[in-house]
C-alpha positions in Angstrom: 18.1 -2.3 -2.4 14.4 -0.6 -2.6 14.1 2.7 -2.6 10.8 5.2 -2.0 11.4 8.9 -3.5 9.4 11.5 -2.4 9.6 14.5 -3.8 8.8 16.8 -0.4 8.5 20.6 -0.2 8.5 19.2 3.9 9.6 16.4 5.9 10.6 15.3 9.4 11.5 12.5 11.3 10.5 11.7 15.0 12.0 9.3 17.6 9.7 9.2 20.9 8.7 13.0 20.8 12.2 14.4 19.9 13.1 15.7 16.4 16.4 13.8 14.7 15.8 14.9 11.6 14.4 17.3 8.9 14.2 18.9 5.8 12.8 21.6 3.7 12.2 20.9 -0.2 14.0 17.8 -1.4 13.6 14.2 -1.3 12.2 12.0 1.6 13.9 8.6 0.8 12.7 5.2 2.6 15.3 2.5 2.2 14.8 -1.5 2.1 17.8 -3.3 2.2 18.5 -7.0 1.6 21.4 -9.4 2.0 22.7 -9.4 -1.5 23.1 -5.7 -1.3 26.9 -4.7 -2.2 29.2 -1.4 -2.1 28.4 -1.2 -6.5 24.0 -1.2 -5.8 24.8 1.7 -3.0 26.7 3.6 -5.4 24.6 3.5 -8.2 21.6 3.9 -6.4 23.1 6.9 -4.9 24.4 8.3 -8.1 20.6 7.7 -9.8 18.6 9.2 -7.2 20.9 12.4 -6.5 20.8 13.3 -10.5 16.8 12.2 -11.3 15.8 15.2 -12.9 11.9 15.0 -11.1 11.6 19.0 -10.0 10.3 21.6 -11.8 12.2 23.8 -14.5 11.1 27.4 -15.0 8.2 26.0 -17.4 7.4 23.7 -14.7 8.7 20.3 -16.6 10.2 17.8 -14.1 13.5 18.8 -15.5 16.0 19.8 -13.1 17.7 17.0 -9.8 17.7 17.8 -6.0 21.3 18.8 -6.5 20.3 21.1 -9.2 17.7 22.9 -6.9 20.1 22.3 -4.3 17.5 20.7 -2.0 17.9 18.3 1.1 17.4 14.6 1.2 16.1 12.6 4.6 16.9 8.8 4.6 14.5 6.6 6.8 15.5 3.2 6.8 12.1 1.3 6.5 12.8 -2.4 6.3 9.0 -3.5 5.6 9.9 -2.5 2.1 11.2 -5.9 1.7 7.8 -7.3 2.5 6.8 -10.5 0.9 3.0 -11.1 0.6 2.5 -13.5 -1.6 1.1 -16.2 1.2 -1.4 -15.4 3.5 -2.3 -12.0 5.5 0.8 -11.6 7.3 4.1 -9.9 5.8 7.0 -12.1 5.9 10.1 -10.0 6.0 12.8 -12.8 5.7 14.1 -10.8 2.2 15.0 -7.9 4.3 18.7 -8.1 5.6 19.3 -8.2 9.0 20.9 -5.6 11.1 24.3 -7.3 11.3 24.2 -7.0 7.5 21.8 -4.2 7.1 24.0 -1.2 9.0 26.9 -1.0 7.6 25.0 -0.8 4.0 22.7 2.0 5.5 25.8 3.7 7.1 27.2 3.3 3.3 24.1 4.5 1.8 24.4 7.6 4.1 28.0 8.2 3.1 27.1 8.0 -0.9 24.0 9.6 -0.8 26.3 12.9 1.3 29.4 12.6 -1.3 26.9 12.6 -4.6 24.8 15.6 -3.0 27.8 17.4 -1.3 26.2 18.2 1.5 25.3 16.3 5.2 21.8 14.6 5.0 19.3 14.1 7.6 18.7 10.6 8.5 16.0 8.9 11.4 17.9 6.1 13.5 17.8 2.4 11.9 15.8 -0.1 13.8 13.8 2.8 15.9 10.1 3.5 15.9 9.9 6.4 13.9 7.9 8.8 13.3 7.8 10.2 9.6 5.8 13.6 8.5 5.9 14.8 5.5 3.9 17.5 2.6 4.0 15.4 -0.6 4.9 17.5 -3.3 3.0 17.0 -6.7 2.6 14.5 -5.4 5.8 12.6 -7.0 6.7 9.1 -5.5 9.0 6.8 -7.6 10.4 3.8 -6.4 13.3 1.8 -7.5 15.3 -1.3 -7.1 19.2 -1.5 -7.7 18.2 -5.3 -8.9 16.4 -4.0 -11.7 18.4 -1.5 -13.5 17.8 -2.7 -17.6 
């Protein structure tokens, strides 16, 4: 599983005009998932992002974790992140997982990422055209993949 973090002081989520979801400061997370995914990369990846200490402390070192400033996550699942381009111009995808796969672990990742924060996050709609605004804070983006944890 891939992971984009962005640390947002701002961020919304759009399906054909209509807001589904949105957020105030917090993270703005963009998931890739592939087929060797399991239950154990969810939970860790869950556990890591919810407690990276990347906001500011009161002398403004990236010291303190969304759930210390108790801020907001929104979950976008983005399966380009997958992308292979190591052949020609054009993306092949075939390491993303595919929906029959892909769902439940998004549904999973959803369930994690709410039990680590303690509190319901916003999510946009897997498989949808999306439309994704946010206000970068810092800006801070960090990604990270539950395959390369040493």
């Amino acid at each position: 599983m891939r992971l984009v973090i962005q640390r947002v002081s701002e961020a919304a989520v759009r399906i054909e005009g209509n807001l589904v979801g949105q957020i105030e400061m917090g993270l703005l997370i963009l998931a890739g998932i592939t087929p060797d995914d399991t239950e154990e990369d969810i939970r860790w990846i869950s556990r890591k992002v919810v407690q990276m200490r990347i906001f500011g402390d009161d002398e403004g070192k990236m010291n303190r974790s969304v759930q210390d400033i108790a801020g907001n996550i929104l979950l976008i699942s983005q399966f380009t992140l997958m992308a292979n381009t190591k052949k020609g111009n054009r993306p092949s995808f075939i390491e993303a997982a595919p929906p029959a796969l892909a769902i439940p672990l998004y549904e999973k990742l959803i369930s994690e990422l709410e039990s680590e924060l303690g509190k319901k996050i916003a999510t946009g709609l897997f498989g949808a055209d999306m439309k994704v605004s946010l206000i970068n804070d810092g800006p801070v983006t960090i990604i990270i993949d539950s395959k390369n944890r040493s």
